[in-house]
DOMI-944365 format. One record per residue (C-alpha): residue in three letters; chain; x, z, y. Coordinates in nm, 3 decimals, padded with zeros to 5 digits. Layout:
<nodes>
NODE   r c    east      up   north
NODE ALA A       X       Z       Y
...
</nodes>
This chain:
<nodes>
NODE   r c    east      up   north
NODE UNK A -00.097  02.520  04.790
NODE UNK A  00.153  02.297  04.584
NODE UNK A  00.357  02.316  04.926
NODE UNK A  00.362  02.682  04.920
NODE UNK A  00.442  02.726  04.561
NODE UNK A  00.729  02.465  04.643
NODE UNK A  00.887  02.648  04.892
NODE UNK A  00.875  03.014  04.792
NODE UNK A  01.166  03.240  04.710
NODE UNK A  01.160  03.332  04.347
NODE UNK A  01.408  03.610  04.433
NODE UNK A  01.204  03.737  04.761
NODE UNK A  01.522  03.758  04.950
NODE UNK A  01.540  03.550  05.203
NODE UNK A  01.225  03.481  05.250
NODE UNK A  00.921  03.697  05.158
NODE UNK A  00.639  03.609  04.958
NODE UNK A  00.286  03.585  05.183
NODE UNK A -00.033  03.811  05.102
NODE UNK A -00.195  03.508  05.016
NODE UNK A  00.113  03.406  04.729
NODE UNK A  00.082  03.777  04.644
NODE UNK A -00.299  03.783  04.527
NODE UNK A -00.237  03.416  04.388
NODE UNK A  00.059  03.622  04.152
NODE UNK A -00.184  03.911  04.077
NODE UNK A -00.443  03.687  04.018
NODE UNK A -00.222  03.482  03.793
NODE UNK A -00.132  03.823  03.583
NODE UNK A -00.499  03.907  03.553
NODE UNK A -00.529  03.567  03.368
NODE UNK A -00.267  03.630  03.097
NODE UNK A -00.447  03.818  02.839
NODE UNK A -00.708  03.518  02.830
NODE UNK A -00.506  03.302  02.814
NODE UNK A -00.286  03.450  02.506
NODE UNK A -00.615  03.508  02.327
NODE UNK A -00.668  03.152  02.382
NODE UNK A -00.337  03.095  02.240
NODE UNK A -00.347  03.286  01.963
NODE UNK A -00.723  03.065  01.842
NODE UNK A -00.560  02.775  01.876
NODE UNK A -00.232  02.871  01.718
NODE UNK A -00.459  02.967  01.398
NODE UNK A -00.683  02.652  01.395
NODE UNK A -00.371  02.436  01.401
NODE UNK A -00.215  02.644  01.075
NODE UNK A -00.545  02.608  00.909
NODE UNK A -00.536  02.232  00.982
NODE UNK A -00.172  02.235  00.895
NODE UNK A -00.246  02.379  00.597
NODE UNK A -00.571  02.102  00.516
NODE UNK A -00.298  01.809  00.549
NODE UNK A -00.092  01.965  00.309
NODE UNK A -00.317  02.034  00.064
NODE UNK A -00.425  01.628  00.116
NODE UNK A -00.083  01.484  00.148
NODE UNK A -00.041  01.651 -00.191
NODE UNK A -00.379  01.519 -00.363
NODE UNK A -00.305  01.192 -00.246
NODE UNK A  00.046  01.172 -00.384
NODE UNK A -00.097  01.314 -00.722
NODE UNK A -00.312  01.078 -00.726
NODE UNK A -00.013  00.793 -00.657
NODE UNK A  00.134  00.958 -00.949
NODE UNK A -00.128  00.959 -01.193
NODE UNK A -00.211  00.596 -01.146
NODE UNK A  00.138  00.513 -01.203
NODE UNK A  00.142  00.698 -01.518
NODE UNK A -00.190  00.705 -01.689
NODE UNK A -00.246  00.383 -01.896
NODE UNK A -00.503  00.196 -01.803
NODE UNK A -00.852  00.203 -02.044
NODE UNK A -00.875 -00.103 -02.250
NODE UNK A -01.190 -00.245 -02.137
NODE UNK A -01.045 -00.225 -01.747
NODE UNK A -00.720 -00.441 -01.847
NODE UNK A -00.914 -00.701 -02.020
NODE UNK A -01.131 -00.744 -01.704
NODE UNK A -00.839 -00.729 -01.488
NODE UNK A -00.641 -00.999 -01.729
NODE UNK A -00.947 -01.208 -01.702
NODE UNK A -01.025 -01.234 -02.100
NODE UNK A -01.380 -01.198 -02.091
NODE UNK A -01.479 -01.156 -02.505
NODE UNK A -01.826 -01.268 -02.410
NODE UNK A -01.703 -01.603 -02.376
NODE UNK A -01.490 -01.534 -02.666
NODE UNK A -01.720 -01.496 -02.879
NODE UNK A -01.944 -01.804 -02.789
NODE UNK A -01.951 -02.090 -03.020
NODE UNK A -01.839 -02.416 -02.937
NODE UNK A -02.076 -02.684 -03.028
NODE UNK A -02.021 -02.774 -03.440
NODE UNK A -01.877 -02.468 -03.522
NODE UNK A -02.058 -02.231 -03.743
NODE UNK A -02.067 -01.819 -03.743
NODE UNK A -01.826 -01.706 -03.972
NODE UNK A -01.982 -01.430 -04.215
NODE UNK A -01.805 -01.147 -04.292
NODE UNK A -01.899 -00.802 -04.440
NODE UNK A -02.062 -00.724 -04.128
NODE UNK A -02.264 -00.947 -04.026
NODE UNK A -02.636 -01.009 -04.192
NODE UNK A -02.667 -01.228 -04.509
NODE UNK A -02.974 -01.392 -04.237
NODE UNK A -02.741 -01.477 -04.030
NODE UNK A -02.472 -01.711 -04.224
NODE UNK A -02.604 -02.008 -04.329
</nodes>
């Protein structure tokens, strides 16, 4: 087959096309509105899926943007820094609580 197709005239000139190569051709022809249907579903899925990485290329380089600008909240940059003010706020041994107007009269000594 690949032999025949190989060979053949394209112009038909010098050397006709066989009945066989003819219904091949016709056959061939028959198949070309499938396969431009086919075309055309697949052209539209890959717009739509175009379309999808767009719209996520662009919510991912938002979000880039908004964690370069957007300060972080307090309590997240003291754990990132390491200060923890639980251990702040422990006593060392010999010290006493220091009372101030918010703590409990109870509680200073």
């Amino acid at each position: 087959m690949l032999q025949q197709i190989q060979s053949a005239d394209p112009t038909g000139e010098t050397r006709p096309d066989t009945m066989e190569m003819l219904q091949l051709e016709e056959q061939c022809k028959a198949m070309g509105p499938l396969i431009d249907a086919e075309l055309e579903k697949i052209d539209k899925r890959h717009a739509e899926l175009c379309g999808i990485n767009t719209k996520v290329l662009e919510a991912l380089q938002m979000y880039h943007n908004l964690m370069k600008e957007t300060p972080m909240p307090y309590a997240y940059k003291q754990s990132m820094s390491g200060y923890n003010p639980a251990s702040s706020m422990a006593m060392s041994p010999g010290s006493m609580p220091q009372c101030t107007k918010f703590t409990r009269s109870a509680d200073c000594l």
